[in-house]
C-alpha positions as semicolon CSV with decimal commas, in nm:
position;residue;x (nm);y (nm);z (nm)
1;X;9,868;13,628;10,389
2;X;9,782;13,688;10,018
3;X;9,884;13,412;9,790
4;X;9,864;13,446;9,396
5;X;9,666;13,248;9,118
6;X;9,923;13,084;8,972
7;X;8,663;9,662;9,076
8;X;8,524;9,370;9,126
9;X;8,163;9,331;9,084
10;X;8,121;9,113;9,359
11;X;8,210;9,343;9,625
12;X;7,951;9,579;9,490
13;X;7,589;9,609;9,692
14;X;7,293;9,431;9,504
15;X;7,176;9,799;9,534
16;X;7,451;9,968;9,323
17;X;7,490;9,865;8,964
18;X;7,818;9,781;8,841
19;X;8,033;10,015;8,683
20;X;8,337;9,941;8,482
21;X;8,662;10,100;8,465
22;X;8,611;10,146;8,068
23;X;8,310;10,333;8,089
24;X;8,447;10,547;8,374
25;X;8,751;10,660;8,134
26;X;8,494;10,752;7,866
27;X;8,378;10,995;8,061
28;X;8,676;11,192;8,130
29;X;8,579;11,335;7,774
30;X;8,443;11,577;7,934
31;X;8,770;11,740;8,070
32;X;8,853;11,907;7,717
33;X;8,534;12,094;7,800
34;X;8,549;12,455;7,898
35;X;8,526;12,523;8,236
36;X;8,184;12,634;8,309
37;X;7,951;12,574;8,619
38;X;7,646;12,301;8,571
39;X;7,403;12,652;8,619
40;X;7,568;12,750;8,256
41;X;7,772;13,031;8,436
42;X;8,113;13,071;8,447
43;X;8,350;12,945;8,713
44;X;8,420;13,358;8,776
45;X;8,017;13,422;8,818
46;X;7,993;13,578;9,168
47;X;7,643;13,515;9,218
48;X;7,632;13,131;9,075
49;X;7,572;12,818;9,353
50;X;7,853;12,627;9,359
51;X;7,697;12,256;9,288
52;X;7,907;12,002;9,526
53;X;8,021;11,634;9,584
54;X;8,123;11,487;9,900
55;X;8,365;11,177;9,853
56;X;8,376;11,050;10,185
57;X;8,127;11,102;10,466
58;X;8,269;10,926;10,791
59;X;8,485;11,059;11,016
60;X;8,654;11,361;10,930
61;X;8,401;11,368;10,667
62;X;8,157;11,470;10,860
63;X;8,281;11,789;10,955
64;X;8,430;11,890;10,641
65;X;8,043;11,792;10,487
66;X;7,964;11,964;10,783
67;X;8,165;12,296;10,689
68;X;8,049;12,333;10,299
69;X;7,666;12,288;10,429
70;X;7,764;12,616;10,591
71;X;7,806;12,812;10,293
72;X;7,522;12,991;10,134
73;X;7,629;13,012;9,799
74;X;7,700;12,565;9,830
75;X;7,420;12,283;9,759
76;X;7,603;11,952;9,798
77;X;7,377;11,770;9,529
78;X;7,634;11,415;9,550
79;X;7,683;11,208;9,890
80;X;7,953;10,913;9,859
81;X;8,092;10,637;10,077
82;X;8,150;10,272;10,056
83;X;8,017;10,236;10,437
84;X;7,640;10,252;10,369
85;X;7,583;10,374;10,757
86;X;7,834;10,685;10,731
87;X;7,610;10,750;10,350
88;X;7,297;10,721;10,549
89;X;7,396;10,951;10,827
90;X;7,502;11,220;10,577
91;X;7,171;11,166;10,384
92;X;6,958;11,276;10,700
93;X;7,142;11,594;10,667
94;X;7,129;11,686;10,267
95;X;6,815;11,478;10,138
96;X;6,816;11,573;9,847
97;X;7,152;11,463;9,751
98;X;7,228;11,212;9,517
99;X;7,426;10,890;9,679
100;X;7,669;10,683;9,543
101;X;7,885;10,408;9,666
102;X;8,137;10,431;9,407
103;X;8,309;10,729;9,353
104;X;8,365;10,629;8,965
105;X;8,017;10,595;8,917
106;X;7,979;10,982;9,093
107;X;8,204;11,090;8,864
108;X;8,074;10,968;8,538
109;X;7,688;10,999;8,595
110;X;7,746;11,378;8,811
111;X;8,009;11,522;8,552
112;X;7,755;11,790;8,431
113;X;7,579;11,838;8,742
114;X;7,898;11,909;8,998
115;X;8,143;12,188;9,016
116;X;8,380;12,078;9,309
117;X;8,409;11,789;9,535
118;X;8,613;11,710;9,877
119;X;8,794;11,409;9,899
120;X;8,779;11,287;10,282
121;X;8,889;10,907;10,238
122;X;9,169;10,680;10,331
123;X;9,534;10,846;10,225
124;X;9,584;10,513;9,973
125;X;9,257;10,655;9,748
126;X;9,379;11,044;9,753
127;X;9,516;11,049;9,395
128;X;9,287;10,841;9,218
129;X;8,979;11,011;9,309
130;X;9,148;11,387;9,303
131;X;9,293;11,305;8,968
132;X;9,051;11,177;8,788
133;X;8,768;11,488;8,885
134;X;9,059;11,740;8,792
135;X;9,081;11,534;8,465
136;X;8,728;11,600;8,461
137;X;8,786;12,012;8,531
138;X;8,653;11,981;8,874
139;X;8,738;12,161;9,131
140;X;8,889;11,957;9,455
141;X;8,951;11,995;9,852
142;X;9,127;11,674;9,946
143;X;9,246;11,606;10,289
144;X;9,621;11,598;10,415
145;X;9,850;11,489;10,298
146;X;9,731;11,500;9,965
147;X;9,844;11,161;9,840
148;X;10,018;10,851;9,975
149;X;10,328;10,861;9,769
150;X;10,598;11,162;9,592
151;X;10,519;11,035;9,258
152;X;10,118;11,094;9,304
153;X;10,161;11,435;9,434
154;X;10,425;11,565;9,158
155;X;10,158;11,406;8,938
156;X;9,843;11,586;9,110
157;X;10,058;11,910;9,137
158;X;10,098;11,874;8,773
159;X;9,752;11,796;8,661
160;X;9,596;12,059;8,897
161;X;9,777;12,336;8,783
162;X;9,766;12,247;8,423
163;X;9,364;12,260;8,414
164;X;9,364;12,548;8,610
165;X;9,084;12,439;8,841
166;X;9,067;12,584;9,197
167;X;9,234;12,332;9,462
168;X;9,236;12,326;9,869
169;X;9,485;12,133;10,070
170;X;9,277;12,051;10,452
171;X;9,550;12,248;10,646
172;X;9,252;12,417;10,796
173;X;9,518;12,592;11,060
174;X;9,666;12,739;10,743
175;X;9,400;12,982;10,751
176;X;9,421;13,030;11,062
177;X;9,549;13,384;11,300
178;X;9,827;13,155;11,424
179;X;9,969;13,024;11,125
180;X;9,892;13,316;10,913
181;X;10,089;13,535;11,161
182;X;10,370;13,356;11,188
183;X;10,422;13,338;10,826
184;X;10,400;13,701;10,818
185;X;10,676;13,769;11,110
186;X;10,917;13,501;10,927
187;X;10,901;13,667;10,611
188;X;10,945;14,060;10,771
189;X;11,262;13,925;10,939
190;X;11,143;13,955;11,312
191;X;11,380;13,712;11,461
192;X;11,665;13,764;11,250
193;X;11,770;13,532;10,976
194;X;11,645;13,148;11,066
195;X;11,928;12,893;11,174
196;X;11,733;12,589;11,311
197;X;11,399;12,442;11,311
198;X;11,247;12,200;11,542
199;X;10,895;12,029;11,477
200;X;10,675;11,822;11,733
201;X;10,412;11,603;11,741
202;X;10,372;11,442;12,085
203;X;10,002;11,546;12,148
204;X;9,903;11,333;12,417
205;X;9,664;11,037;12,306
206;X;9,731;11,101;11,934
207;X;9,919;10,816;11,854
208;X;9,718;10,598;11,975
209;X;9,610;10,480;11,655
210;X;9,941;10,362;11,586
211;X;9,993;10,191;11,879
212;X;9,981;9,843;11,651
213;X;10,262;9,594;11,704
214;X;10,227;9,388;11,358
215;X;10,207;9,226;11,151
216;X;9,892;9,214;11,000
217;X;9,614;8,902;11,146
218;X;9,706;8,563;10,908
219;X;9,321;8,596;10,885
220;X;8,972;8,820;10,840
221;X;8,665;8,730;10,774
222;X;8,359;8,862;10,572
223;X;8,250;9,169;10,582
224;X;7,974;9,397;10,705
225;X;7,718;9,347;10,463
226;X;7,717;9,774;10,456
227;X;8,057;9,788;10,367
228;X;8,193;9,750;10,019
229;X;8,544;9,634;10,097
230;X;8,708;9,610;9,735
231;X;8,584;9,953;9,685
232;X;8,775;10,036;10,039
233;X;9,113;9,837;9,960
234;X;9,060;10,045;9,617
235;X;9,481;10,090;9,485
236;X;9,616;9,901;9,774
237;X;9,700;9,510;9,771
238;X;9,374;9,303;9,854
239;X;9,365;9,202;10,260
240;X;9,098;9,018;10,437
241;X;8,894;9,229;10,654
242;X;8,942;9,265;11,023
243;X;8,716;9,456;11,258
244;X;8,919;9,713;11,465
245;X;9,229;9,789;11,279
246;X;9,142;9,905;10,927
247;X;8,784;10,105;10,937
248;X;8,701;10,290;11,007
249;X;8,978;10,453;11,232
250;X;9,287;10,250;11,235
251;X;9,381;10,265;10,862
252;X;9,649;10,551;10,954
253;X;9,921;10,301;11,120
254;X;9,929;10,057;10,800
255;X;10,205;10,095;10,521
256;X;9,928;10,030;10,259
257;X;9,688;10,279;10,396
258;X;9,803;10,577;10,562
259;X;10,136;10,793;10,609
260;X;10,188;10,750;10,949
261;X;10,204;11,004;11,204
262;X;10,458;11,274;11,001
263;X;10,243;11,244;10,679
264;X;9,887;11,248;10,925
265;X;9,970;11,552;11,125
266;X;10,324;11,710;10,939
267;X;10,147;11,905;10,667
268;X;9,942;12,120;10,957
269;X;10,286;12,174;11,118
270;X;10,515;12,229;10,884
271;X;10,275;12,452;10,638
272;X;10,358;12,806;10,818
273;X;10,748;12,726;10,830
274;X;10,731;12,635;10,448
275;X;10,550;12,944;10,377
276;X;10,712;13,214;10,566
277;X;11,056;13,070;10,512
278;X;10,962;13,018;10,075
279;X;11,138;12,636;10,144
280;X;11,202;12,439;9,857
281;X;11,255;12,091;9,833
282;X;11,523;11,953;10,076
283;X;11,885;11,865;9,978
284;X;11,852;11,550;10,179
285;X;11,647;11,335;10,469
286;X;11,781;11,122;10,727
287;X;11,569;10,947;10,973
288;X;11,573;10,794;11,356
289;X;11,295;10,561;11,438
290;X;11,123;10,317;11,705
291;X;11,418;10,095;11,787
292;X;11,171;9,765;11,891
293;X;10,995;9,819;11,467
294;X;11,355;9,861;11,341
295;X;11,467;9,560;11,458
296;X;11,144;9,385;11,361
297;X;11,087;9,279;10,983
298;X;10,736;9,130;11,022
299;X;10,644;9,478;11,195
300;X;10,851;9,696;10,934
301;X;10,657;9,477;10,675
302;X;10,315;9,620;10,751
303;X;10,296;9,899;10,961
304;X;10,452;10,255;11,019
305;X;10,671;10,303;11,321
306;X;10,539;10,456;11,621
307;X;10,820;10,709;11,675
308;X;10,999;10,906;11,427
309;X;11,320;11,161;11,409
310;X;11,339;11,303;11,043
311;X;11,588;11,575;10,961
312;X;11,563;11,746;10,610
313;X;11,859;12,000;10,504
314;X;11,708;12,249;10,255
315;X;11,851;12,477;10,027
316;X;11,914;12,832;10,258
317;X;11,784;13,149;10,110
318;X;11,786;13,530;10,222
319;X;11,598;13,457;10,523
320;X;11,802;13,171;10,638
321;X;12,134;13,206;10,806
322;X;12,374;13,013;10,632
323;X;12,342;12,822;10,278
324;X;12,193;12,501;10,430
325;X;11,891;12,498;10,665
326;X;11,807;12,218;10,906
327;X;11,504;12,112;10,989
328;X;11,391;11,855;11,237
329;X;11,067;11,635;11,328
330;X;11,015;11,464;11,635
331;X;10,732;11,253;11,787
332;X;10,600;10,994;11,982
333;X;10,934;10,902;12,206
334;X;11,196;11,141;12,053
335;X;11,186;11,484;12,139
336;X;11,383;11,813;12,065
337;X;11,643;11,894;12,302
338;X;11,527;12,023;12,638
339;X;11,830;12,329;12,664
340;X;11,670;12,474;12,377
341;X;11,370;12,572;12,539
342;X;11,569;12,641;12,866
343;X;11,734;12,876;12,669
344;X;11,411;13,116;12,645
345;X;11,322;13,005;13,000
346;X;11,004;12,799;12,872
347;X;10,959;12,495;13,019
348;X;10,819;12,248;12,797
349;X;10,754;12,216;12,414
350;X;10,406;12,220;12,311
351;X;10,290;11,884;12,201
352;X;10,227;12,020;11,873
353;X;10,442;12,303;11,786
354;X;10,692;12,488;11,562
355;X;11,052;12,617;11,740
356;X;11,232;12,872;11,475
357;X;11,569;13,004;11,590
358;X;11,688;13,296;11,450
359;X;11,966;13,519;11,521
360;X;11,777;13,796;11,728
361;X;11,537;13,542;11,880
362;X;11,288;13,266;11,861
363;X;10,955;13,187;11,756
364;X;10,743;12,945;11,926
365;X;10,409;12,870;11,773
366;X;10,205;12,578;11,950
367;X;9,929;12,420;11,645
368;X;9,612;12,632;11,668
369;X;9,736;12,910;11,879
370;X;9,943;13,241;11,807
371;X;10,295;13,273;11,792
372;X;10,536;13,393;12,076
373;X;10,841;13,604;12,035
374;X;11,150;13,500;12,269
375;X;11,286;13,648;12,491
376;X;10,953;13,780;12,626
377;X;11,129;14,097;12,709
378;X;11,331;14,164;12,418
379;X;10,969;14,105;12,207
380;X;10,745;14,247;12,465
381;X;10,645;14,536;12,314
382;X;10,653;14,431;11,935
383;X;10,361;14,467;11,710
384;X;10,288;14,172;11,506
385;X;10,109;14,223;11,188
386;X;9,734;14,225;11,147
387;X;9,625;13,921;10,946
388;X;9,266;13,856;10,791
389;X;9,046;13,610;10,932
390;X;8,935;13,338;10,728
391;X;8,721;13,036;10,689
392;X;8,980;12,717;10,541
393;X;8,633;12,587;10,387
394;X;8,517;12,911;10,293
395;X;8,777;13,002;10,145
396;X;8,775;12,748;9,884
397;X;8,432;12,803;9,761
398;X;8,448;13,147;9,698
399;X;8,770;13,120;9,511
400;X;8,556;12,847;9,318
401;X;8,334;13,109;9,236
402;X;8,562;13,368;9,130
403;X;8,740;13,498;9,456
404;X;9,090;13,532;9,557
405;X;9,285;13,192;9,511
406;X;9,310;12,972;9,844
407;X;9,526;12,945;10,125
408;X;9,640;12,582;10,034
409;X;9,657;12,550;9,676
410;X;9,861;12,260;9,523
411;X;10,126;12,472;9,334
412;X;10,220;12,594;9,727
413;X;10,119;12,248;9,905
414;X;10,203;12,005;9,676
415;X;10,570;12,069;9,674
416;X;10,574;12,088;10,078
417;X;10,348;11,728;10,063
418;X;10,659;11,624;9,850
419;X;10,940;11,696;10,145
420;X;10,725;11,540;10,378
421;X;10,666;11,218;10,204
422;X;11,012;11,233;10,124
423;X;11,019;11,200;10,555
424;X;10,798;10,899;10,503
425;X;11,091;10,733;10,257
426;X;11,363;10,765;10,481
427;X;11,153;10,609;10,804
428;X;11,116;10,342;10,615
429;X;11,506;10,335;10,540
430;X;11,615;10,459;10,853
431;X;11,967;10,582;10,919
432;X;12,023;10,651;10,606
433;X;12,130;10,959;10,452
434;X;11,919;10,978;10,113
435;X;11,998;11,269;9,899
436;X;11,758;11,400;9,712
437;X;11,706;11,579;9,316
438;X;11,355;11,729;9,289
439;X;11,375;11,818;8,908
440;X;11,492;11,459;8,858
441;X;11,254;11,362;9,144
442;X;11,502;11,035;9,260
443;X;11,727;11,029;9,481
444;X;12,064;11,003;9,390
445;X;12,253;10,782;9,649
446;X;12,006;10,485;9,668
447;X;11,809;10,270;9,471
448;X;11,597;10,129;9,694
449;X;11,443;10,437;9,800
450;X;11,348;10,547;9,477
451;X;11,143;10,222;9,484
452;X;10,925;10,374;9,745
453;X;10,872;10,714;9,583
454;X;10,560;10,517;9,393
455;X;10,354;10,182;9,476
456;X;10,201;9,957;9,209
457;X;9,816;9,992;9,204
458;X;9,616;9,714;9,217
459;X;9,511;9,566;8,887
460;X;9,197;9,730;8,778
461;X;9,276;10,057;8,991
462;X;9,566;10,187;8,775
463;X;9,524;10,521;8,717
């Protein structure tokens, strides 16, 4: 598909020196200047290195590190992470790099020397981080979803496209055959004008990470000398370190942290859907949860549910059927009705997949595989477009360097991130119908739910 252009000091290491908030915002000076590469070439030069910053180097960090090292035209001159053994890994494979611990201190000592940067960190630290090196003309590749709350994406949407930098949502399946195809046969009409759509998320195994039953331990302890936890809690209220269910892996199931399993995994399965059906933002969002966390306030207090039934109704357009189009989520215990797959004689849904009905057919598209036509013999013998293949990574460089704008850029992602959160709101006030204004960005039925559209940062990590 082609898209268009449109602290605290004493959580610091002996080793790292103390930087201040204040000296950090006198360095965003530097976004009124014009954007041009640290080689002195412009952002358009086809033959200029792209100089870049990884923010984030554990975990999925590694392979997205791992990705950029496999550019030619990259040198990743900046390595940062507040673990000191996920820096020290990445170190042995760029030497040369520059390492921080901080990602304010990056930022202010690297803003001449780096042209892009990836953000791979906890959801919670997505905005500040991405904001402030857009503020600085930088361009960015954050991780899904791309922030924690509505109001920080509206806000990074915002920013992004107003400095005109180059940005990359990590919906790496975006760019894949699979999703690229089926956003191709939704928008030529091949099944007819869409009535329903059902999203799932059941992969086997994947939710274990949110397998927590709350709340939160009464009490931590101190921790790993190589990890700087105040820079870790970052925006989020201070808690006492416990080994196991924060970092490095378990951050994901906790209110302050993550987005649970919708906001982890929904942006990869809802991207080709918003794309090849041109959504906009939904109408409304009800949601279903985890009967056992309903009914539990300590466990509602802390962490995200472990099961989830969200149902948006968007705004139809000409390739919807009607005026209103729903659109459904399920995972971990809830799960699409079974007599809709009977109905194309399949037998099971994918465990993470996309089910379109339209009125001459369906489309099934399982995550990371190519779409299927239903009936098989009613599409047997249809020829699906040809779509380029393309590197998500990849992608985003060369567009850094003057190519064709990415897959995943905000203007197209950041409203989608929006409807998704939105998802987020309404588990959190579940069976309730909220109803939703995007150009007001509140909802108009409930006051409490606006309350969750944006958190309060912690003090000395407002943004």
């Amino acid at each position: 598909m082609k898209t268009t252009r449109g602290p605290n000091a004493s959580s610091l290491s002996p080793t790292v020196p103390k930087f201040s908030r204040r000296s950090f915002l006198r360095s965003t000076a530097l976004a009124a200047a014009p954007l041009i590469l640290p080689s002195g070439l412009l952002s358009s030069a086809p033959n200029s290195k792209l100089c870049h910053a990884c923010i984030g180097t554990g975990g999925m960090g590694v392979g997205d590190m791992n990705e950029f090292i496999r550019h030619p035209k990259v040198q990743i001159v900046a390595l940062c992470d507040v673990d000191a053994q996920f820096l020290a890994a990445a170190a042995k494979k760029v030497p040369d790099a520059r390492q921080y611990r901080d990602w304010r201190e990056l930022l202010a000592k690297e803003g001449d020397k780096v042209d892009s940067l990836n953000v791979t960190v906890p959801d919670h630290m997505h905005f500040p981080i991405a904001y402030s090196a857009i503020r600085l003309r930088k361009h960015v590749y954050v991780q899904k979803p791309m922030c924690h709350d509505v109001a920080e994406v509206r806000a990074l949407t915002k920013e992004a496209t107003k400095r005109k930098v180059v940005t990359q949502l990590g919906t790496q399946m975006a760019s894949g055959l699979g999703d690229m195809t089926t956003v191709q046969l939704l928008r030529q009409g091949a099944i007819g004008p869409i009535k329903h759509v059902y999203l799932t998320a059941n992969r086997p195994g994947a939710v274990e990470n949110y397998r927590l039953a709350g709340p939160r331990p009464a009490k931590g302890e101190e921790p790993p000398a190589h990890l700087m936890w105040d820079n870790w809690i970052g925006t989020a209220p201070m808690r006492p370190y416990v080994p196991g269910i924060y970092h490095p892996v378990k951050w994901r199931a906790w209110l302050d942290f993550g987005t649970g399993w919708s906001g982890d995994i929904g942006c990869h399965i809802f991207d080709a859907v918003w794309k090849g059906l041109c959504l906009k933002a939904p109408k409304s969002v009800y949601a279903r949860v985890q009967e056992s966390w309903k009914n539990s306030p300590e466990r509602r207090a802390d962490t995200w549910p472990q099961a989830n039934h969200i149902t948006w109704v968007f705004p139809g357009n000409e390739l919807t059927y009607d005026k209103e189009l729903v659109v459904e989520w399920f995972d971990g215990e809830f799960y699409p009705p079974r007599e809709i797959m009977a109905l194309y004689s399949v037998k099971d849904y994918p465990p993470e997949s996309m089910m379109l009905i339209g009125t001459e057919g369906a489309l099934l598209m399982e995550l990371g595989r190519g779409p299927m036509l239903l009936p098989d013999a009613k599409f047997r013998n249809f020829q699906k477009p040809t779509v380029p293949r393309r590197n998500h990574y990849h992608h985003f460089v060369d567009a850094c360097l003057g190519g064709e704008m990415t897959e995943s850029h905000f203007a197209q992602t950041g409203p989608m991130t929006e409807a998704i959160l939105l998802g987020t709101v309404a588990v959190q006030m579940p069976e309730t119908e909220l109803k939703w204004n995007s150009s007001s960005m509140r909802f108009t039925n409930n006051s409490d739910a606006n309350k969750l559209l944006k958190r309060k940062y912690r003090a000395g990590w407002e943004v």
